[in-house]
C-alpha positions in Angstrom: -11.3 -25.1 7.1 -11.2 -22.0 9.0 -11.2 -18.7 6.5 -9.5 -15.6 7.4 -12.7 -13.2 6.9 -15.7 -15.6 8.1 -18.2 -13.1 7.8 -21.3 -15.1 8.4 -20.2 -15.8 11.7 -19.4 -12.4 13.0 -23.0 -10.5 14.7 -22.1 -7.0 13.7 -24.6 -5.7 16.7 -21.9 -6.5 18.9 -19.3 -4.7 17.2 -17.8 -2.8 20.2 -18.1 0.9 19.7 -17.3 1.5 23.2 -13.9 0.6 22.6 -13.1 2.4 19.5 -14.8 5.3 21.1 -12.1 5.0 24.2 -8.9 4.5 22.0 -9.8 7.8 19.8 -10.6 9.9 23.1 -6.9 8.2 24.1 -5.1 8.7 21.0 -6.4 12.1 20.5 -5.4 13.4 24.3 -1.9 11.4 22.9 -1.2 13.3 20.4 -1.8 17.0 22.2 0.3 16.0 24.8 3.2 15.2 23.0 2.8 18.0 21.0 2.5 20.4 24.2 5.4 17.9 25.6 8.0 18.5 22.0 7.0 22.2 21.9 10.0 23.5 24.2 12.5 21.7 22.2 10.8 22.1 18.8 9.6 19.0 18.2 7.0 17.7 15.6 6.6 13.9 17.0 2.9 14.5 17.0 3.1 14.7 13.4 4.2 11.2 13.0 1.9 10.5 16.3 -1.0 11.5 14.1 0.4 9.6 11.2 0.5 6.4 13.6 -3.3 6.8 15.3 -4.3 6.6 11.1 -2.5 3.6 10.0 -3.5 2.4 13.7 -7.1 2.7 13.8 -7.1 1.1 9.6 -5.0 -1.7 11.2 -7.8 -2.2 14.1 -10.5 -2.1 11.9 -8.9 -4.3 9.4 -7.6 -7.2 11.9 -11.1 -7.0 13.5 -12.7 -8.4 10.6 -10.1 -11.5 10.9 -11.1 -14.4 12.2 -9.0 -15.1 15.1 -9.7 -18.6 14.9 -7.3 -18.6 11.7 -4.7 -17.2 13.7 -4.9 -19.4 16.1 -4.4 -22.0 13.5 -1.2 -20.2 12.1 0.5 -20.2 15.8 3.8 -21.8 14.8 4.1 -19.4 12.5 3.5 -16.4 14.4 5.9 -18.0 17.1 8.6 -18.1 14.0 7.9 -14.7 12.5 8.2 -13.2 16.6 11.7 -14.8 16.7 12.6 -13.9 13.5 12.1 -10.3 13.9 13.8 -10.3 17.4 16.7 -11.9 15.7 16.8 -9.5 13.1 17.3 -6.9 15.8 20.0 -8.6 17.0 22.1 -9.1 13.7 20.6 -6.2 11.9 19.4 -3.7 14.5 20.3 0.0 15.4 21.4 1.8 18.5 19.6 4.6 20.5 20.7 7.6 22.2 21.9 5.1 25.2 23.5 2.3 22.8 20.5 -0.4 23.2 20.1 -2.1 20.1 16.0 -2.8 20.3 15.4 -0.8 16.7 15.3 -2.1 12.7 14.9 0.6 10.3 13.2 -0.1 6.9 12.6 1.9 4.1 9.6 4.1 3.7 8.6 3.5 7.0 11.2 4.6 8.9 12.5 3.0 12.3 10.6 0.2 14.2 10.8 -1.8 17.7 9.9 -5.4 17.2 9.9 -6.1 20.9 6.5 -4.1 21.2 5.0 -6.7 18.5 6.3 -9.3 19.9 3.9 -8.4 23.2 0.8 -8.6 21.0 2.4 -12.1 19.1 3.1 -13.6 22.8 -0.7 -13.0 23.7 -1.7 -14.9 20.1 0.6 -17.5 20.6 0.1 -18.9 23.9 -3.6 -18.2 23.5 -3.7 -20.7 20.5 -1.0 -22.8 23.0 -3.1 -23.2 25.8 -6.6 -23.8 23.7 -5.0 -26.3 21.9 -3.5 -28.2 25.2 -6.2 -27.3 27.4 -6.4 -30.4 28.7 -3.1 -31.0 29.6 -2.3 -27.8 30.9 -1.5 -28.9 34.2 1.2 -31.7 32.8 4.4 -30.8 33.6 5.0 -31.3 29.9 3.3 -28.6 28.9 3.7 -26.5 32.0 7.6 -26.8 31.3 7.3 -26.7 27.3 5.0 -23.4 27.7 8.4 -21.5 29.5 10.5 -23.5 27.1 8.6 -21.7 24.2 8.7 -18.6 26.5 12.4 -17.9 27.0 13.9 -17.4 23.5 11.9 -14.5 23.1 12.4 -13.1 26.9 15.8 -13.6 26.5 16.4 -11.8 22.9 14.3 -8.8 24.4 16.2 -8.7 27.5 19.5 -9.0 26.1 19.2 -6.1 23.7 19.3 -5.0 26.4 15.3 -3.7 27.9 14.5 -5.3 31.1 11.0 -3.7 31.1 9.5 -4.9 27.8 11.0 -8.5 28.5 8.9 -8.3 32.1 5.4 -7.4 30.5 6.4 -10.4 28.0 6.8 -12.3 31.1 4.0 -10.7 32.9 1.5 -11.5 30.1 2.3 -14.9 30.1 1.4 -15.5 34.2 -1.7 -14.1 33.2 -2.3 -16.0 30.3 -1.4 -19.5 32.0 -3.6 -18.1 34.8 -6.2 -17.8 33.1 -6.0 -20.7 31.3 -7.1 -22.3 34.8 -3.7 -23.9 35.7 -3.8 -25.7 38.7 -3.3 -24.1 42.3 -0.8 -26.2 42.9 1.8 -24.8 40.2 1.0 -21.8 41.4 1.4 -22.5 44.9 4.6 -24.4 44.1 5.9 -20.9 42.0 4.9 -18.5 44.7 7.1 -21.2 47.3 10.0 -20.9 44.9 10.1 -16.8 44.4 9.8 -16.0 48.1 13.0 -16.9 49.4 14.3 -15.2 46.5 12.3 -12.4 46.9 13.1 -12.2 50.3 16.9 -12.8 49.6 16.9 -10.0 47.2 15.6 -7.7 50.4 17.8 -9.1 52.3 21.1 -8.2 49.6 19.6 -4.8 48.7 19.9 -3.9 52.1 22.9 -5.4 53.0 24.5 -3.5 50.2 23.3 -0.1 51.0 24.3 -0.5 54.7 28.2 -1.3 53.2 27.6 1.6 50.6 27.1 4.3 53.1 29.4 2.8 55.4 32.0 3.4 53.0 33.1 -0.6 52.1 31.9 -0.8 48.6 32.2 1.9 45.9 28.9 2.6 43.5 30.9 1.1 40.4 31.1 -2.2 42.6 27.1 -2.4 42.3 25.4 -4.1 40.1 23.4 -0.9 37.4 19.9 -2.8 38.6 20.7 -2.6 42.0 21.6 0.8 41.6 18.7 2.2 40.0 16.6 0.1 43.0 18.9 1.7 45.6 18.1 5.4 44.5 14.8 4.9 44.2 15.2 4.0 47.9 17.8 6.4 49.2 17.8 9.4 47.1 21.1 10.2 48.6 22.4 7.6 47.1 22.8 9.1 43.9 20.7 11.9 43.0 21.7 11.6 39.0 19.8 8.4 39.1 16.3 9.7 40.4 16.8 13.4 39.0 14.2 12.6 36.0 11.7 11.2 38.6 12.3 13.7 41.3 11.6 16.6 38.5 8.5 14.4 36.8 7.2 14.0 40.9 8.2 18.1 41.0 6.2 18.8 37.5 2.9 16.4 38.5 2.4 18.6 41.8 3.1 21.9 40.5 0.0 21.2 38.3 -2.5 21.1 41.8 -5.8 20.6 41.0 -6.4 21.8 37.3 -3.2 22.2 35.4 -1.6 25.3 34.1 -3.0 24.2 30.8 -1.5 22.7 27.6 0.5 24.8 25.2 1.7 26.9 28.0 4.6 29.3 27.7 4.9 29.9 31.5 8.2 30.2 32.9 7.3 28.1 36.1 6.7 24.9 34.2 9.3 21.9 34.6 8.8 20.9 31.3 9.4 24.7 29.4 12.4 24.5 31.5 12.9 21.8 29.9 13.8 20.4 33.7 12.5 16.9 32.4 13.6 14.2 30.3 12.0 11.9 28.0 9.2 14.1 28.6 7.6 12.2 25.2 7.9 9.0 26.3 8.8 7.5 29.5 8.0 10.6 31.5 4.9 11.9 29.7 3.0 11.4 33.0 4.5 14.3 34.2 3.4 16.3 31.3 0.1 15.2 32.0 0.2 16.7 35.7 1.5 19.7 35.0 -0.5 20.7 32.3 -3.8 19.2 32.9 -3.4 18.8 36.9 -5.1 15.8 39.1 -8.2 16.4 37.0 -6.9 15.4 34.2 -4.6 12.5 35.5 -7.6 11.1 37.0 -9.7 11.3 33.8 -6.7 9.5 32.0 -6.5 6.9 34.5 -10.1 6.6 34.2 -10.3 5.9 30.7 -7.4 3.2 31.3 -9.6 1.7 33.6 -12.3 1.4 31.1 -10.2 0.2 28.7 -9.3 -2.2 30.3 -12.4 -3.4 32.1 -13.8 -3.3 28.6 -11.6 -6.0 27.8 -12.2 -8.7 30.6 -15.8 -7.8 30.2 -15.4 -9.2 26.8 -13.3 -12.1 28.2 -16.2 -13.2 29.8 -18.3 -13.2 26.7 -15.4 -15.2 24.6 -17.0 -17.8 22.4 -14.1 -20.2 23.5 -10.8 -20.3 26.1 -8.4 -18.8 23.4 -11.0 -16.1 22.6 -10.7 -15.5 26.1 -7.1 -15.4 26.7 -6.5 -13.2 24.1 -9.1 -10.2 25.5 -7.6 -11.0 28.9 -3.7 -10.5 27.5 -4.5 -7.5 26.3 -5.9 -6.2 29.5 -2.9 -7.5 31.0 -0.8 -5.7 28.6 -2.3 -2.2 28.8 -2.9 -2.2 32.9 0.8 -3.2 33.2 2.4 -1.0 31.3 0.2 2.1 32.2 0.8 0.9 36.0 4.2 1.4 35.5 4.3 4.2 33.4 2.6 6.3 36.0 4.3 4.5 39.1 7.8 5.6 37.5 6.5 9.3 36.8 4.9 9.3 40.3 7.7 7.7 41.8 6.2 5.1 43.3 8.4 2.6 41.6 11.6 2.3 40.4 13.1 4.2 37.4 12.6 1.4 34.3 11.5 2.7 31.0 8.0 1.7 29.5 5.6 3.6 27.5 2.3 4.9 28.2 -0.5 3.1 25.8 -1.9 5.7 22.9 -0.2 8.7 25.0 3.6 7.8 24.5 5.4 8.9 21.6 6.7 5.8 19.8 4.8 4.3 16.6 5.7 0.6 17.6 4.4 1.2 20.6 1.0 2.7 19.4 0.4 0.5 16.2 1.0 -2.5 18.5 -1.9 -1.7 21.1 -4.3 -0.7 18.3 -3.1 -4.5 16.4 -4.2 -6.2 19.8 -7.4 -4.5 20.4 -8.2 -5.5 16.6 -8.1 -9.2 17.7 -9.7 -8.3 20.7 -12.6 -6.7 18.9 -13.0 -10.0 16.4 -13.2 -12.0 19.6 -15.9 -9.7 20.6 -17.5 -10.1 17.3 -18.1 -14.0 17.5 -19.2 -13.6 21.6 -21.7 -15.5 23.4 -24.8 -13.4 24.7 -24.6 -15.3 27.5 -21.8 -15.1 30.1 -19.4 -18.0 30.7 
């Protein structure tokens, strides 16, 4: 029987420094940004940042020290407890400032967002999932009953509504079943499906912005997806929609090579204009630009990088295939969602809101990376010397 702490089969000369060492250099440059991001308006989120980076990095330490083989075993129930929560939201939850109902508050600790837990619980599951039916994985039965299991949460996270945190759900699990070795001919069949209606999507994007200008459809007769993807395109096409990313794009390049420095009182900054929005959260990319310029943006990218390379290097090192998945999700999950965070502020992509890993303000959002890399440092606790 597997036991939760299994100490005798943990080598604590691989316990990976290196990666505690990274989130603490993260978390700490988190914090003094969002307090240099909250200091026009007054804020004191960094207080409660700081408050999250210490239950955080006990929470780590803590889950690294479980044996992940245990959770493995309990992955119906994490699959129950994921739904459960998401469900709560739905009957019990509470509305932001732009009436999306993703939040639970509890006592004494305040208000929560299960959908970022659920990222880390979808990574466990279908880890334990695709171990378990390893074998069969490329059985349309299991193919079929892997995005059977999939959809209930997608579809509570999406309906709440937050189209970006169901897609890194969705994105995790590609790389997960990826991973998992599935064969090239389900992928090969998948990618045949989605290009026609990628292409078809094009093809209708287009289509409607030629009748839009032309004058044969009104704004209100598009679709709020298409119309956030049509900005982005055509900034003419509504300028209310892309004014956050045009100031964020306007913020990043006024900080040139070194930044004008955090803590700054200088009338000239976007953000003490308070010219940007979500500035804490969605947009702290900006902040990041400004006030510690390309230098700094590349030494935060570059510490992503690490991260995250950090990660699949452990992957490799995985004692077993659900060892391996797990270190791999995680990768998965903080290279997406940093991707995105930064394409947005950059305005390379579309406007869609998703936090920036240990640098965001949000204490779901932080507590649930720092959960993650806890299983993530187990698995690197039980590796092989030798590579797979």
């Amino acid at each position: 029987m597997t036991k939760i702490f299994n100490f005798r089969k943990y080598k604590l000369k691989y316990f990976d420094f290196k990666l505690v060492l990274m989130t603490l250099v993260l978390s700490t440059m988190g914090v003094l940004i969002v307090k240099s991001a909250t200091m026009p308006s007054g804020g004191s989120d960094y207080m409660r940042q700081i408050m999250g980076i210490a239950i955080g990095i006990f929470c780590m330490l803590f889950i690294a020290m479980v044996d992940y083989h245990w959770v493995m075993k309990m992955m119906w129930l994490v699959y129950i407890a994921n739904l459960g929560i998401l469900l709560a939201v739905r009957f019990f939850g509470t509305t932001g400032p732009t009436n999306a109902q993703r939040w639970i508050d509890l006592p004494a600790i305040g208000r929560i967002q299960p959908s970022e837990f659920s990222k880390v619980a979808t990574i466990l599951f279908f880890a334990a999932f695709f171990q378990k039916y390893h074998e069969k994985i490329n059985s349309p039965l299991t193919v079929f009953g892997s995005l059977v299991l999939l959809a209930p949460p997608v579809f509570l996270i999406f309906d709440q509504p937050d189209l970006s945190t169901s897609m890194v759900v969705a994105f995790i699990f590609v790389v997960i079943i990826f991973t998992a070795k599935i064969s090239y001919k389900w992928v090969l069949g998948v990618i045949g499906v989605c290009a026609p209606v990628v292409g078809y999507l094009v093809y209708y994007i287009n289509k409607t912005a030629a009748a839009y200008f032309a004058g044969e459809i009104t704004m209100n007769s598009i679709h709020y997806q298409i119309r956030r993807i049509l900005a982005w395109l055509y900034p003419d096409f509504s300028r209310d929609m892309v004014l956050q990313q045009l100031n964020s794009v306007m913020a990043i390049g006024s900080g040139q090579l070194y930044g004008k420095g955090l803590f700054n009182e200088s009338l000239q900054s976007v953000k003490n204009g308070q010219f940007l929005m979500e500035e804490d959260t969605d947009f702290i990319f900006a902040v990041v630009g400004e006030e510690l310029g390309f230098a700094g943006s590349c030494i935060l990218i570059a510490l992503f990088t690490l991260l995250v390379l950090e990660c699949l290097w452990l992957a490799t090192r995985a004692r077993d295939l659900s060892g391996r998945l797990i270190c791999v999700g995680m990768a998965s999950f903080i290279a997406f969602q940093a991707f995105v965070n930064i394409g947005v502020a950059t305005m390379l992509l579309p406007n869609t809101g998703l936090p920036l890993p240990f640098i965001s303000s949000g204490l779901s959002s932080l507590l649930s990376v720092f959960i993650g890399l806890g299983f993530v440092m187990n698995v690197g606790l039980q590796r092989k010397s030798e590579i797979i």
